[in-house]
N, C-alpha and C positions, 0 to 999 in steps of 0.2 A: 558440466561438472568440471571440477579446477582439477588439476593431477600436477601429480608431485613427480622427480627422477630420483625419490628413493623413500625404502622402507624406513629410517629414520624421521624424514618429514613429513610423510604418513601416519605414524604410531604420537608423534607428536600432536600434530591433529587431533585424531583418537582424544587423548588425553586430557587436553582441552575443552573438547567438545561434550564429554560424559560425566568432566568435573561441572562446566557449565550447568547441564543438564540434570543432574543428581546432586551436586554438592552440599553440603562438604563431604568429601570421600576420605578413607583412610587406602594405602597404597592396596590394599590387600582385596579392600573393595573393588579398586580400580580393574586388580585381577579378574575378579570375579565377572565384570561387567564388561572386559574386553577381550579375556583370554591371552591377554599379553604375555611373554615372561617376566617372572619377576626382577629381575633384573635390568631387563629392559627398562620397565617402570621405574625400578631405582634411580638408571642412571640418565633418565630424560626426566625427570621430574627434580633431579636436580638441578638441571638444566633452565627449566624454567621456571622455577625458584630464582634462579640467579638473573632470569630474562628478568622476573617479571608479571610474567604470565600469571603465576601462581604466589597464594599466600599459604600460609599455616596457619591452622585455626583452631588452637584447643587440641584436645585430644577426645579420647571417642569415651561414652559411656557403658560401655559394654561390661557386663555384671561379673565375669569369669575371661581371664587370661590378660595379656598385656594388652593397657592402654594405646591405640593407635594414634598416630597425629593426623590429623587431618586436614584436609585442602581445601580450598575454592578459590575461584575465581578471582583475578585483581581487576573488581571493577573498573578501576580508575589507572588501568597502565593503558589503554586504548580510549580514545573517546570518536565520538561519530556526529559531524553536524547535518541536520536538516534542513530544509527551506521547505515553506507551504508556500502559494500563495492565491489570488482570485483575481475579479475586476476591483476591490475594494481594499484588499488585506493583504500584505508579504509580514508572514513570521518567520523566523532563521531563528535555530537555537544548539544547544550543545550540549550532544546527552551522554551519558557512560555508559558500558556492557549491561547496567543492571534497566539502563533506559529511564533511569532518571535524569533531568534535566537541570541542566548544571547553568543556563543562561539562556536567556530569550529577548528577542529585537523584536518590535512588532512597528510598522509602519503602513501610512495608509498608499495604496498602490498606484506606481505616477503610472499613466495611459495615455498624456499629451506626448510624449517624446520617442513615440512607437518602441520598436522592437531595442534599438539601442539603449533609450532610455532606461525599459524594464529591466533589460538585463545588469545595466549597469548598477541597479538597484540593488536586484538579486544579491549581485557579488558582493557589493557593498556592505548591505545589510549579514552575509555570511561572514564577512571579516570582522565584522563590528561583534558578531556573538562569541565566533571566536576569541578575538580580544578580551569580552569580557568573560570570558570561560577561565582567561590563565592559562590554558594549555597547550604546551608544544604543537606548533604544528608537526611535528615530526610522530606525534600520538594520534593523528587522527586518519584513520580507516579506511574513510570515505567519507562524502557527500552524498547525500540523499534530496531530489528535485519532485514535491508532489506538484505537478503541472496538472491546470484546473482544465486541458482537452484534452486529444485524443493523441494520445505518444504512443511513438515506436520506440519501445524499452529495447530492444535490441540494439539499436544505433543511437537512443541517448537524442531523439531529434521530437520537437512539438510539432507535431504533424500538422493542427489546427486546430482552433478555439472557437467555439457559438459563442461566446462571452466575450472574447476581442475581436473584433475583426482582423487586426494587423497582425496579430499574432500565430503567424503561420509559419511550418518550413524550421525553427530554430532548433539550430544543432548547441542544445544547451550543453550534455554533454564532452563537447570538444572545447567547450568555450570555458569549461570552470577549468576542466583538468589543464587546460594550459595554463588559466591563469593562478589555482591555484595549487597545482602539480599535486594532487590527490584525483583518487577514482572517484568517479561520478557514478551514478544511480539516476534516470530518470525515469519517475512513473506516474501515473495519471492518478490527483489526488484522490479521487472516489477509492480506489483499488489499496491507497497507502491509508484509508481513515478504516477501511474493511477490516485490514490486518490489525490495526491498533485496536479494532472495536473487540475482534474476535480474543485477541492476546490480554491485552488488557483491562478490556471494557466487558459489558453483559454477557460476550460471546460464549466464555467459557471452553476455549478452545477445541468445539465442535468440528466435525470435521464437512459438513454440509450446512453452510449459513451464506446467508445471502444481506448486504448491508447497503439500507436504499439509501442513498446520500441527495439533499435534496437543498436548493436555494437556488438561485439566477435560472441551473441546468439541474438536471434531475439523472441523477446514474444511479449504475446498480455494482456492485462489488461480491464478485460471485466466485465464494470458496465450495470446491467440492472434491470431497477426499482427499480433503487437508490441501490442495491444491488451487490457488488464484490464477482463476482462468483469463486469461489475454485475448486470444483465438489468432488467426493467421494472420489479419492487417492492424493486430491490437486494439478491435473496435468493439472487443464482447465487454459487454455492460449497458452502452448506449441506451440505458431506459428511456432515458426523455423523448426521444425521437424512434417511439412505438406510436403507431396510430389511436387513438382511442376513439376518433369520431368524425363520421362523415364531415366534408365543406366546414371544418374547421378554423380556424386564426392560424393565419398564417405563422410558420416559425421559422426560427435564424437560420436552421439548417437546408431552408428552401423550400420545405416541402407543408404542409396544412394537416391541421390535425393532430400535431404532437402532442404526447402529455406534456413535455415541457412549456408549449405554447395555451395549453388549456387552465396548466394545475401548477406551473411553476412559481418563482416568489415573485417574479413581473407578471404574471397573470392577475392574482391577489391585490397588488399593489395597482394594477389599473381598474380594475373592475370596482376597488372601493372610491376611487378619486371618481370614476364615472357616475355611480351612485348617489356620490356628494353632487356632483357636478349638477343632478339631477334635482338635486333639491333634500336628499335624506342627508336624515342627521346621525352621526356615532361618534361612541365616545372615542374613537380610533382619532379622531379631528383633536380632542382633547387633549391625547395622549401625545400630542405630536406638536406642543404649544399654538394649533389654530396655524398651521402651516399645511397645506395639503402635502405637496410636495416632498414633505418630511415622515408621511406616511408609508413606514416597510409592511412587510408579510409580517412582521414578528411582531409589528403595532397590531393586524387586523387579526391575529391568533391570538395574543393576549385579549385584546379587547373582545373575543368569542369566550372566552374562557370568563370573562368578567360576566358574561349575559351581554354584549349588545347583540342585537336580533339582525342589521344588515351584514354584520363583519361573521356573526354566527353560518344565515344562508350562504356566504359566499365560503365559508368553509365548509360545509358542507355540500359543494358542489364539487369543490376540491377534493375532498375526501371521499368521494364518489368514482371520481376518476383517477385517485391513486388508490384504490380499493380493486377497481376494475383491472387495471395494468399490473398490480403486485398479484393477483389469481392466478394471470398468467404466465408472471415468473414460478409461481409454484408449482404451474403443470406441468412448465419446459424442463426445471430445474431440480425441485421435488426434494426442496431444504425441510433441516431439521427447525434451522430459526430465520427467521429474519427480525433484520434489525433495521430499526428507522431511526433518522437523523435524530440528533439528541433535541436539533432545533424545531423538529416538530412538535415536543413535549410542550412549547409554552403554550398549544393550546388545548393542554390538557387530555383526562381521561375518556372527554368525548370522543375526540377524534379518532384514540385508538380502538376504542369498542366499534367505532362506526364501521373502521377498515376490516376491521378484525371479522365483522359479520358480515361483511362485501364478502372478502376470501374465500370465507366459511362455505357461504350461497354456490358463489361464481367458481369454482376451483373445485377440483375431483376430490370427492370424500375421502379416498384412500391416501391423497396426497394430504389430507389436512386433519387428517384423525389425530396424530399429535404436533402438529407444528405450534409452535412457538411464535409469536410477533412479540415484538417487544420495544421501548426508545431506547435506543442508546445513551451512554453516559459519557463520553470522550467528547471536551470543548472545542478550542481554539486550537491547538496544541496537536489534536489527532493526525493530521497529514505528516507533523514531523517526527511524530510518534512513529509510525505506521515504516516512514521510510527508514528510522533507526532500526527498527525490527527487523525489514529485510533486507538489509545491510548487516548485521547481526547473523541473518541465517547463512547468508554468503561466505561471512568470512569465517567461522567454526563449522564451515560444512566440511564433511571430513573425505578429503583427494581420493583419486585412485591414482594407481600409478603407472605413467605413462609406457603407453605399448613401446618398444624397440622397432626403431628409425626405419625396418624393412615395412614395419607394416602398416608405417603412416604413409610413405613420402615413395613414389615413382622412382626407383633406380634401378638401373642395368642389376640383372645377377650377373652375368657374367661381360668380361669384354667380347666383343662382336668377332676379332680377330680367334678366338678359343673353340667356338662352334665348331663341332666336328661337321660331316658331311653328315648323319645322321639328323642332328640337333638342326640341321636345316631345312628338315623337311617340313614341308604346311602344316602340319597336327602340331610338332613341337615348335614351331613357330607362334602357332597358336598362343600356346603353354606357355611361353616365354611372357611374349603381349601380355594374358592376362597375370601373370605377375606381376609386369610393372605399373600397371593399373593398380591392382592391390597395393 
């Protein structure tokens, strides 16, 4: 939690934070919803009026007594950039308080020139959205980093990737804020598309949803009670590397058996080229100009949704074993919705009734009596969605204020020379010790 060293930049907070959330407020509202005094309100809401912070908006329609003026938010005195990116894709873009997106850079992602290279892109491509945003740098918030493995959001460092190999160990983190003297945000894109799905997408801000994010690696984005859960080594989500099956295909993470190794978008895309390889024909081959090669997951789900019958079976073997694996997120987890990648939708309503009657079967009745599955609706754009949001929650979270200096920080009460011959006895020795501990 942030803390403030006084009750003015606390109530300021407040203020901020309830107009955000309710506006447009009239001051008197503001009362009502904070307990402030009024005066108080007055004189900090002229304050940030004059910041900034706030605009006037009208006045209020209330049937009987005097017209109020009212407030909200100035979207656009703050803004917040994002970076997504994968093994194929880096978008960076630049959104306002209301998270609408003010510019966006999308390029395809260099992985010859290792960890320098990437990075160097990242930054890149941030400056370049910024640029085209227009906007001071001196208005922007933070940065927000949705990294496609497994981060320690607490240090801001990409711990490792099953989708790069080189891609280990980066302390992204240290590396923007220096070079572009704003806070950094690093978090694991599955967990930033969660947030955007639940905020802005089908989620309907439930406070138990769970959001399967699915292509190259297969995660899970698990909000419950209103809370995205990380766990102690930031490794809770890892769907992909659930076991689903005995002497399995081997997978990147070392081990056999993964769903991501069985049911991932590189499972799909070899199993159809083997098929062919084989001598069967689909219209996946068609869709792809007669290029095997050029066959994705999203060719061999389209072309199931069209009727071809090999790209069909191989979906529904997938669908089988992400029917299996999402059961048992429901039993561990015991969501209200889940939501699946919007990119599973191109193959259609089959796929989702197939899963949907796996759960039903394979998953405890009590837990599945009302759950919800559903596709998601958040494109390209979600990870930096996702990280504006919680950069967003960060910075209108509203302080407490900081305890007094005895009770953080190790100091003598008294000097040692003052002890009487009493105060030196073992017991008040003690007493002392644990004070300065405290």
């Amino acid at each position: 939690m942030k803390h403030v060293t006084s009750t003015t930049e606390r109530d300021k907070q407040v203020i901020r934070a309830v107009v955000r959330q309710y506006g447009p407020l009239s001051r008197v509202e503001i009362h009502e919803l904070t307990h402030l005094r009024q005066s108080t309100i007055s004189a900090l809401v002229r304050e940030l009026l004059e910041e900034g912070d706030l605009l006037e908006a009208g006045r209020s329609d209330n049937p009987v007594g005097r017209k109020q003026i009212l407030l909200r938010l100035n979207d656009e005195h703050r803004f917040i950039a994002g970076v997504e990116f994968d093994d194929e894709l880096v978008i960076a873009a630049v959104l306002d308080l209301s998270a609408k997106i003010k510019s966006v850079v999308k390029e395809p992602t260099v992985l010859d020139e290792g960890i320098e290279g990437l990075t160097k892109q990242l930054l890149s491509c941030t400056r370049k959205t910024i640029s085209e945003a227009g906007v001071p740098a001196q208005s922007l918030i933070g940065v927000g980093i949705a990294d496609p493995g497994l981060v320690n959001t607490e240090d801001g460092i990409s711990v490792t990737s099953s989708i790069m190999d080189f891609w280990n160990g980066v302390p992204l983190r240290r590396i923007f804020e220096e070079e572009l003297g704003v806070p950094t945000l690093v978090e694991s894109d599955t967990r930033a598309r969660a947030v955007a799905e639940r905020i802005l997408g089908v989620g309907e801000r439930v406070e138990d949803m769970i959001y399967v994010d699915y292509g190259t690696g297969i995660g899970a984005g698990i909000i419950l009670d209103g809370k995205l859960l990380r766990g102690h080594r930031w490794a809770v989500g890892e769907f992909g590397h659930t076991h689903v099956t005995e002497n399995g295909p081997a997978c990147r993470c070392g081990s056999f058996g993964c769903l991501e190794a069985v049911a991932g978008a590189a499972a799909l895309e070899s199993r159809i080229r083997k098929a062919l390889a084989e001598g069967s024909s689909s219209q996946a081959l068609t869709m792809a100009g007669g290029d095997v090669h050029k066959i994705s997951a999203w060719t061999v789900m389209q072309a199931a949704r069209l009727g071809d019958k090999i790209c069909a079976a191989i979906l529904e073997q997938v669908g089988n074993y992400l029917g299996l694996g999402i059961a048992n997120l429901v039993n561990l987890f015991n969501p209200l919705l889940i939501v699946l990648d919007k990119r599973l939708g191109l193959a259609g309503q089959a796929l989702l009734d197939q899963i949907v009657r796996i759960v039903k079967r394979e998953a405890l009745n009590h837990s599945t009596e009302d759950l919800v599955i559903r596709f998601g609706t958040m494109g390209e754009e979600a990870g930096v969605l996702g990280m504006g949001l919680l950069l967003m929650e960060r910075y209108f979270e509203i302080p407490a204020l900081k305890p007094p200096r005895f009770m953080i920080e190790s100091i003598p009460m008294f000097p040692q020379r003052n002890l009487t011959t009493a105060a030196a006895s073992p017991s008040i020795k003690r007493t002392f010790r644990g004070l300065r501990r405290r």
